[in-house]
C-alpha positions as CSV (number, residue, x, y, z in Angstrom):
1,X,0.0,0.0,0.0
2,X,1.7,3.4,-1.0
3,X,0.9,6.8,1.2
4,X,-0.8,8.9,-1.0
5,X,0.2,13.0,-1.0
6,X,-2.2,16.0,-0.3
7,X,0.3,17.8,-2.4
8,X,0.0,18.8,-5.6
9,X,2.5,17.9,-7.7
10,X,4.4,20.1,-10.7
11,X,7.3,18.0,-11.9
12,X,10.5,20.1,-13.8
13,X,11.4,17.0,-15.5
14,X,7.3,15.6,-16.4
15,X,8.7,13.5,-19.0
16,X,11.5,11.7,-17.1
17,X,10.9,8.6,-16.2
18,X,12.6,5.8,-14.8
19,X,16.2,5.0,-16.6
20,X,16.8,2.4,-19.3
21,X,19.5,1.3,-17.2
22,X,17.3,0.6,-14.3
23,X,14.4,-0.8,-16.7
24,X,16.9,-3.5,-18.3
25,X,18.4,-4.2,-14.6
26,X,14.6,-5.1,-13.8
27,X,14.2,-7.1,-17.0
28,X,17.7,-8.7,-16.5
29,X,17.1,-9.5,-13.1
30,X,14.1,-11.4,-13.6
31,X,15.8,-13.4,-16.4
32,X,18.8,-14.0,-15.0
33,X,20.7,-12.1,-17.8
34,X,24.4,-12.4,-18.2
35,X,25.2,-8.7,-17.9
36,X,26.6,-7.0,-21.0
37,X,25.1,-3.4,-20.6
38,X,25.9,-2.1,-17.3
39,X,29.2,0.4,-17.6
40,X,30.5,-0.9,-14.2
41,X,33.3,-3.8,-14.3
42,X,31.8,-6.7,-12.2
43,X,35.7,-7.9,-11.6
44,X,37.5,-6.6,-8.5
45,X,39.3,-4.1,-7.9
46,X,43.6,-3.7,-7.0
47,X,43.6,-5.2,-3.3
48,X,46.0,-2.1,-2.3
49,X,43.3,0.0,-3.2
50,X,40.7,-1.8,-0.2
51,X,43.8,-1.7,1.8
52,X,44.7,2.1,1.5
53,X,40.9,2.9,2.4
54,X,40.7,0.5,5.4
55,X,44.0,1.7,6.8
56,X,42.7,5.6,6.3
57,X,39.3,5.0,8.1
58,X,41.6,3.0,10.6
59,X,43.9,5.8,11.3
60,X,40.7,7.9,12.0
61,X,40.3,9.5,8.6
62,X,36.3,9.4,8.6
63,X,35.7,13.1,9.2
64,X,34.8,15.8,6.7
65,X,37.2,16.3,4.2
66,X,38.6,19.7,3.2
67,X,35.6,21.1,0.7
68,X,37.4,21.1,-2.3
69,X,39.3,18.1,-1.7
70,X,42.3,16.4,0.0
71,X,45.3,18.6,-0.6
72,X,47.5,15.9,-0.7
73,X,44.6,14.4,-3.8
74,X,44.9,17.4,-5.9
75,X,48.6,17.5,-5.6
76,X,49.1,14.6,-7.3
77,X,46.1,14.8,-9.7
78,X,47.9,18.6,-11.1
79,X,51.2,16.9,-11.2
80,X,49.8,13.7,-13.1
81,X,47.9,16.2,-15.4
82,X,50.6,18.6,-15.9
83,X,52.5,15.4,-16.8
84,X,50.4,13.3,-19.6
85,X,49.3,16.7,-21.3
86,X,51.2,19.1,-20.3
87,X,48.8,21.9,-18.4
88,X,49.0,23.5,-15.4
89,X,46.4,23.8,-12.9
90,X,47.0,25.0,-9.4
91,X,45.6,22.6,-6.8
92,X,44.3,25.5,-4.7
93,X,42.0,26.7,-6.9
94,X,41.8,25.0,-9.9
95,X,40.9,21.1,-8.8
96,X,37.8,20.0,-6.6
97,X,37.3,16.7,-5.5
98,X,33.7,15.4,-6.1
99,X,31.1,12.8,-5.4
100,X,31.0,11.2,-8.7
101,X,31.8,12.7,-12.4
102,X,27.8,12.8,-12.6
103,X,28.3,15.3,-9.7
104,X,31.1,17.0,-11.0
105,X,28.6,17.5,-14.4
106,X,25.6,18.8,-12.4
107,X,28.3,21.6,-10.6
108,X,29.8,22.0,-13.7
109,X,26.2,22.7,-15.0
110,X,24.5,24.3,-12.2
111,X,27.1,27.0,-11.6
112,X,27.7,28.4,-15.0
113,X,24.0,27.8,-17.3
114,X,21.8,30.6,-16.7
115,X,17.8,30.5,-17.4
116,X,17.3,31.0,-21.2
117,X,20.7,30.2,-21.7
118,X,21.8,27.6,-24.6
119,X,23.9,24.4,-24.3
120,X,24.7,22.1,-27.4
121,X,25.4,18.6,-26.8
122,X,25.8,15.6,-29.0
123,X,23.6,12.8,-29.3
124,X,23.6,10.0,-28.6
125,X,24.9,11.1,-25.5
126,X,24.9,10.2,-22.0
127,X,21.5,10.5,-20.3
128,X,22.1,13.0,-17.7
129,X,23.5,15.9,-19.8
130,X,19.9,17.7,-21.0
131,X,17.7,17.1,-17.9
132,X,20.6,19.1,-15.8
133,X,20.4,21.7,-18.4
134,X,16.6,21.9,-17.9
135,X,17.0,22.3,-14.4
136,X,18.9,25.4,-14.8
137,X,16.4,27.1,-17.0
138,X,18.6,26.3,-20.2
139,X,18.0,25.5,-23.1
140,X,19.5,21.7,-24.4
141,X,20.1,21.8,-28.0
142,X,20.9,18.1,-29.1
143,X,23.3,17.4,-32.4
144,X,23.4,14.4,-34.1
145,X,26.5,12.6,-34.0
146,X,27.5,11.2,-38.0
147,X,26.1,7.4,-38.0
148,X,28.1,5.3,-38.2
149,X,31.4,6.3,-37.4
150,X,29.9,9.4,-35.0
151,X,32.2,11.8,-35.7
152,X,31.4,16.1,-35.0
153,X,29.8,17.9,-38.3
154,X,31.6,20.8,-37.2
155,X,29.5,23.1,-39.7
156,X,26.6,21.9,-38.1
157,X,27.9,23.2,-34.7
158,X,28.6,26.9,-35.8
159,X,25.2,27.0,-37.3
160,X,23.4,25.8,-34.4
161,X,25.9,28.5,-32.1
162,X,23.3,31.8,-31.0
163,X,24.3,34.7,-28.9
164,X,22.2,32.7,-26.3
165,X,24.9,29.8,-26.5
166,X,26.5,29.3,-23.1
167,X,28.5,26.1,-23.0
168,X,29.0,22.9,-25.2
169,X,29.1,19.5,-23.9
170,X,32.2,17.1,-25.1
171,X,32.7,13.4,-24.3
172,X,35.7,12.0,-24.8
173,X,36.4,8.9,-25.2
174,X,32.7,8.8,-26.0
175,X,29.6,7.1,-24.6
176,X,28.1,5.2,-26.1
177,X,29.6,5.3,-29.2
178,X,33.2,4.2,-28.6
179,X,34.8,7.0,-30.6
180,X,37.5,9.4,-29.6
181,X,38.5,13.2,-30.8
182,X,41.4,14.2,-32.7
183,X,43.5,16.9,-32.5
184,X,42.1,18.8,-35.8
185,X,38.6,18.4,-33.4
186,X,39.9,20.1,-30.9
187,X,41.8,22.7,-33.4
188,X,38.4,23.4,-34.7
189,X,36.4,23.7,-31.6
190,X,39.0,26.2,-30.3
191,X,38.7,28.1,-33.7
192,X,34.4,28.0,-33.1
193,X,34.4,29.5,-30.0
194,X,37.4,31.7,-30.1
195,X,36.5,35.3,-28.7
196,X,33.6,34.2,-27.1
197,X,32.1,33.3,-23.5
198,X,31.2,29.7,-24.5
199,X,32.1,27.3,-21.6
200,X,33.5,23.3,-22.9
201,X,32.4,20.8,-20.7
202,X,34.2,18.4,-21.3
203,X,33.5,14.3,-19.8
204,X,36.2,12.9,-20.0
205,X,35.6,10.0,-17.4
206,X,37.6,7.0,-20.1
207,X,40.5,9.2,-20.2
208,X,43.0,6.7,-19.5
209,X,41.0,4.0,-22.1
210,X,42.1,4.3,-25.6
211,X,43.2,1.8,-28.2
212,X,45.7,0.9,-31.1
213,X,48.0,3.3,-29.5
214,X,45.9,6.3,-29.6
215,X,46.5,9.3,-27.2
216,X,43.9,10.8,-25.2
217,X,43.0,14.3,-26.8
218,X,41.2,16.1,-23.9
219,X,40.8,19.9,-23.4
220,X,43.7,20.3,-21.3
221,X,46.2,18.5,-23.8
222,X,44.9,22.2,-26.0
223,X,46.2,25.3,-23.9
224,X,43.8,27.5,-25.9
225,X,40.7,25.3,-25.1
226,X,42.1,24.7,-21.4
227,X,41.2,28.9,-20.8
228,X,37.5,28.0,-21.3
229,X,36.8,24.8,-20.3
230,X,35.7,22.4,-17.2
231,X,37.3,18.7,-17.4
232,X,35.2,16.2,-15.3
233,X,36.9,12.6,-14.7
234,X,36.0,9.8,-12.7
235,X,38.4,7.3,-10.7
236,X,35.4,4.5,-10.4
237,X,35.9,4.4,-14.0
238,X,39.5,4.2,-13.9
239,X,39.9,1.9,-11.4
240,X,36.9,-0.6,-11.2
241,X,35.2,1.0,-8.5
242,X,32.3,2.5,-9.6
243,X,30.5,2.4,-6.6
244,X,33.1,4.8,-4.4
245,X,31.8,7.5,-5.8
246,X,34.7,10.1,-6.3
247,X,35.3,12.2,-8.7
248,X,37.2,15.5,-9.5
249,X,37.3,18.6,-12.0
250,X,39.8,20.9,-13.3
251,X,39.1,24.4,-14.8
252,X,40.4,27.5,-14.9
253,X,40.5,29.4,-11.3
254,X,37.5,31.8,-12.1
255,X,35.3,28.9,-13.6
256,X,36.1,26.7,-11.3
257,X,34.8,29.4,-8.1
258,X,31.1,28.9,-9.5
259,X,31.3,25.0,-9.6
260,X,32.7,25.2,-5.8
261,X,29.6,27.0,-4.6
262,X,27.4,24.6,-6.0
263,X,29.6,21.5,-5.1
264,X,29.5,23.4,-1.0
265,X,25.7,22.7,-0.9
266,X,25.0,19.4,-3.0
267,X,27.7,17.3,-0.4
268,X,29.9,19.9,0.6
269,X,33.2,17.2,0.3
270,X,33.5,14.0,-1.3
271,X,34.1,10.6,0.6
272,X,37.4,11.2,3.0
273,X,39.0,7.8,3.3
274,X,38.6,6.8,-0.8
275,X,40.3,10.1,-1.1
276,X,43.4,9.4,1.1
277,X,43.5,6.0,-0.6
278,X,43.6,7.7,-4.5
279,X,45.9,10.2,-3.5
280,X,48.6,7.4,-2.9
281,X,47.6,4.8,-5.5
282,X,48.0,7.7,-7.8
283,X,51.8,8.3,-6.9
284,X,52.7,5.1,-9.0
285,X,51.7,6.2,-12.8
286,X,51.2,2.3,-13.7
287,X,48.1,1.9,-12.1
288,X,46.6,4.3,-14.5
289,X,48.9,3.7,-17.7
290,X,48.1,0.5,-18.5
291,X,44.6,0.9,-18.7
292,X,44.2,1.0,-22.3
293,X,45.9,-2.1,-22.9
294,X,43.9,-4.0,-20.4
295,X,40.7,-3.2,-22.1
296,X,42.2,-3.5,-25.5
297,X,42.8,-7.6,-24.6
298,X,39.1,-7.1,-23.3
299,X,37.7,-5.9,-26.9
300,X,39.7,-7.9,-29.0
301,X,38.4,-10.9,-27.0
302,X,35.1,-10.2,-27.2
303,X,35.2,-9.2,-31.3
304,X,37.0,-12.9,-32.1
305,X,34.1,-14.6,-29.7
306,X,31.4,-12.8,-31.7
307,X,32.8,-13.7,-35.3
308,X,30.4,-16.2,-35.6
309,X,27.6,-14.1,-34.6
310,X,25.1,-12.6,-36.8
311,X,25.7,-8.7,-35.5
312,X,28.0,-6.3,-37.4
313,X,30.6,-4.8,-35.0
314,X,31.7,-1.0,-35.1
315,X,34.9,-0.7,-34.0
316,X,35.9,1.0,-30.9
317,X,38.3,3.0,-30.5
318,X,37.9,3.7,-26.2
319,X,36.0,3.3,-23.3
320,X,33.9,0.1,-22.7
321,X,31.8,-0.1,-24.9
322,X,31.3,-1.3,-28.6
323,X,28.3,-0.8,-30.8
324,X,26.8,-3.9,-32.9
325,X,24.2,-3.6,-35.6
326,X,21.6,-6.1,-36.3
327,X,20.3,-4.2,-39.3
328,X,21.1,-7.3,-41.9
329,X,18.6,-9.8,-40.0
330,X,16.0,-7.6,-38.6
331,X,13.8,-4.9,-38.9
332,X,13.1,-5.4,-35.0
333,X,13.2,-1.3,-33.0
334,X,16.7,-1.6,-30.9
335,X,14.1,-1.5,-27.8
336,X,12.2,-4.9,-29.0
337,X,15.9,-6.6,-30.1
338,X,17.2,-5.9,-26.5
339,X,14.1,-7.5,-24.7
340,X,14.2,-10.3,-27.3
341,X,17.9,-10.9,-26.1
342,X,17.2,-10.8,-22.2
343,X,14.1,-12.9,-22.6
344,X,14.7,-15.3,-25.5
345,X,18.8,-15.5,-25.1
346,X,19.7,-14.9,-21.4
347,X,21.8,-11.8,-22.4
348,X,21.1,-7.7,-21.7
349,X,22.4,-5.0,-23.6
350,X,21.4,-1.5,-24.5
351,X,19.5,0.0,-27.4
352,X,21.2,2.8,-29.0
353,X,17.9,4.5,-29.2
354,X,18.3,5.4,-25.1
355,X,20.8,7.8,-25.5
356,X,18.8,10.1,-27.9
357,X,15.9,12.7,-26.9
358,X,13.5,11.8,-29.6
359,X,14.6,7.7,-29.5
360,X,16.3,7.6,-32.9
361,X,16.8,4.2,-34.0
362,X,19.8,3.2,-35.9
363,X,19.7,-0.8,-35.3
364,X,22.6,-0.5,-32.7
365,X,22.3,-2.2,-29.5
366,X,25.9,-1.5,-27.1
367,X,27.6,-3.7,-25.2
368,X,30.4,-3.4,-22.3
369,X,33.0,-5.3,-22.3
370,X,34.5,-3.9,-18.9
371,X,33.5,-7.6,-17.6
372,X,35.7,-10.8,-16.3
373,X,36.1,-13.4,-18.8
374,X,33.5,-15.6,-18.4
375,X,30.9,-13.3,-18.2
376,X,32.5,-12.2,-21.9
377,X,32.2,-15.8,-22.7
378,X,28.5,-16.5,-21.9
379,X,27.6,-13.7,-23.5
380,X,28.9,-13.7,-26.9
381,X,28.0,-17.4,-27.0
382,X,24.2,-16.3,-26.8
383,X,24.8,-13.5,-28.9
384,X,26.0,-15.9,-31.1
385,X,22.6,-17.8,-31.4
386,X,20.4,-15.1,-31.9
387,X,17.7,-15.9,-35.1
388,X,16.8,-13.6,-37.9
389,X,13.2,-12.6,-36.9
C-alpha cells in the first residue's frame, strides 16, 4: 500500500521517467541475464586499493574532508595532469574533488547555465546531460552525432551557435559510441568558440582508455581550449570502483569558483578515506597507464568470440563499450531486439535509441566489455545464437 500526497504535484522534469538502465536491470534481473550493458566492471578491484581505504578509516580519517578536496589528492592529480598533457592547474584553486563525475557534471552545469541560456550537446549522448540543463532554465540543443562512425559535423555546430549559447558538452572517449576526438577536433572547436564566452564541458571520465595506440586528446592537452573549459573525470571508472563514488574537476580558477559553490551545498566534500587512498595509489603512474591495454585484450576478446555471430561490430576505438548492428537480420526497434535478447537468449544490452531525446533508431544495440572473462564468454556465446526474426 503506498501513502498517497495532499500535495499537488508540478514536476520540472514531467517526461523523465525511470532510466533504461534501471528498466533493463529489472528485466535482466528477472531473467537472469548475463550482464553485458551495465558500464561498471563486475571484476575486482587492485587489493591495495581496499587496503589504503581500510588503513585511512583505521587511522581515523572518517571526518569531513577539506571542501574542495584532500590537498595531498589534488597535488598529485595537477602533477599527473601537468604530466600526460602538459597543463598546469594549481591545486588551490583549480581542482575539486567530487562525489561522482555525474556530480562534477551537475556543478559544472549548475554553476555556470543561466535561465534561457543555450547548451549544445551531441547525441547519442549520455543521459544526464539535458535534464541538468533543464533544471537550470537552459535550453538543451541536441546534435546528431554522424552514423556510423559518430564523428562532430563541425559546420553543423557553428550554425546551431546563437548569442544565447553558453556552453558545449564534449565526451571523450565517448559514450556510447566508442569514438574518440582528434586533435584537428579540438583545433576546430578552439577556432568555433574563439573570442567568445562559451564554456566546454568536457566528460572525459575513459581518459585513460584508448586503443591501437591512440592518445587521449582532452581539453587540457589544447592550452587554448584549457582557458575555457571544465574537465570532469572519474576514478570508479579508472579503477573498477564504480560504486566509491569520487570524482574530480579541473578548470580554470575563475570557472572553477562557480562550480565550488554549487559543489558546497550538494555534499559539501567527497568521501574522506577513498580520497586518502587515490591520492597514494596515484603516486605510482602504472596503475593508470596501463589501462588502455587492459581493455584492448578485453575488446579484442570479445570481437574474435562474436565472429560467428550474426551482429555487425563498429569498432571501438575507447572506453567500454562497442556498438553492434543487427540491421542485416532484422527490422526489429533496438528496444524490442534488446528485450528479445534478455528474454529469448539470457543476455542484456542497451539500445542505442536510449541515448537520444527523440529515441532515434539506428539498429545498434551496445555492449560493455568492462566484464571478467567468463561473463565475456557467456555472453557472446548467446549472442552468437540469436535468429533472424
Amino acid at each position: 500500500m503506498t501513502l498517497n500526497s495532499s500535495v499537488q504535484q508540478r514536476s520540472k522534469l514531467p517526461d523523465v521517467g525511470t532510466t533504461i538502465f534501471s528498466v533493463i536491470g529489472q528485466l535482466s534481473a528477472q531473467h537472469n541475464a548475463i550482464n553485458l550493458s551495465q558500464g561498471a566492471p563486475n571484476f575486482p578491484c587492485d587489493p591495495a586499493l581496499i587496503h589504503g581505504v581500510t588503513q585511512a578509516m583505521e587511522q581515523g580519517y572518517n571526518q569531513y574532508a577539506p571542501m574542495t578536496g584532500l590537498g595531498a589528492l589534488k597535488e598529485v592529480l595537477a602533477s599527473k595532469v601537468q604530466a600526460l598533457y602538459g597543463q598546469q592547474y594549481d591545486a588551490a584553486s583549480e581542482v575539486l574533488i567530487t562525489g561522482s563525475a555525474s556530480q562534477g557534471i551537475y556543478a559544472a552545469i549548475g554553476g555556470l547555465v543561466h535561465a534561457g541560456d543555450e547548451v549544445i550537446f551531441f547525441e547519442p549522448a549520455f543521459d544526464s546531460y539535458a535534464p541538468v540543463v533543464r533544471l537550470q532554465g537552459g535550453i538543451p540543443v541536441g546534435l546528431k552525432l554522424q552514423v556510423p562512425d559518430f564523428a562532430i559535423n563541425w559546420e553543423k555546430v557553428r550554425a546551431a551557435i546563437t548569442p544565447r549559447t553558453r556552453m558545449i558538452i564534449i565526451n571523450t572517449p565517448h559514450n556510447p559510441s566508442s569514438q574518440v576526438l582528434s586533435r584537428a577536433d579540438l583545433d576546430t572547436l578552439a577556432a568555433i568558440t574563439r573570442n567568445t564566452d562559451i564554456v566546454v564541458l568536457s566528460d572525459e571520465v575513459y581518459e585513460h582508455i584508448l586503443f591501437d595506440g591512440r592518445q587521449h586528446q582532452g581539453m587540457a592537452t589544447h592550452p587554448e581550449l584549457a582557458q575555457r573549459s571544465v574537465i570532469v573525470s572519474s576514478f570508479g571508472k579508472t579503477f573498477h570502483v564504480t560504486g566509491w563514488r569520487v570524482g574530480y574537476c579541473l578548470a580554470p580558477a575563475e570557472l572553477m569558483a562557480e562550480l565550488v559553490k554549487v559543489h558546497q551545498f550538494m555534499m559539501y566534500s567527497a568521501d574522506t578515506p577513498m580520497q586518502y587512498a587515490f591520492a597514494d595509489y596515484l603516486r605510482e603512474p602504472a596503475n593508470y597507464l596501463g589501462l588502455g591495454e587492459f581493455y584492448q585484450r578485453k575488446r579484442d576478446g570479445l570481437v574474435e568470440l562474436m565472429k560467428e555471430s550474426p551482429f555487425r561490430l563498429l569498432p571501438s576505438a575507447g572506453s567500454f563499450f562497442m556498438l553492434a548492428s543487427y540491421a542485416d537480420f532484422s527490422d526489429e526497434s533496438d528496444s524490442e531486439m534488446v528485450k528479445r535478447l534478455i528474454v529469448d537468449y539470457g543476455v542484456a544490452t542497451i539500445p542505442l535509441s536510449a541515448f537520444y531525446t527523440d529515441g532515434t533508431d539506428n539498429k545498434l544495440i551496445r555492449l560493455s566489455f568492462a566484464k571478467d572473462e567468463a561473463t565475456l564468454e557467456a555472453g557472446a556465446k548467446a549472442l552468437c545464437q540469436v535468429k533472424p526474426r
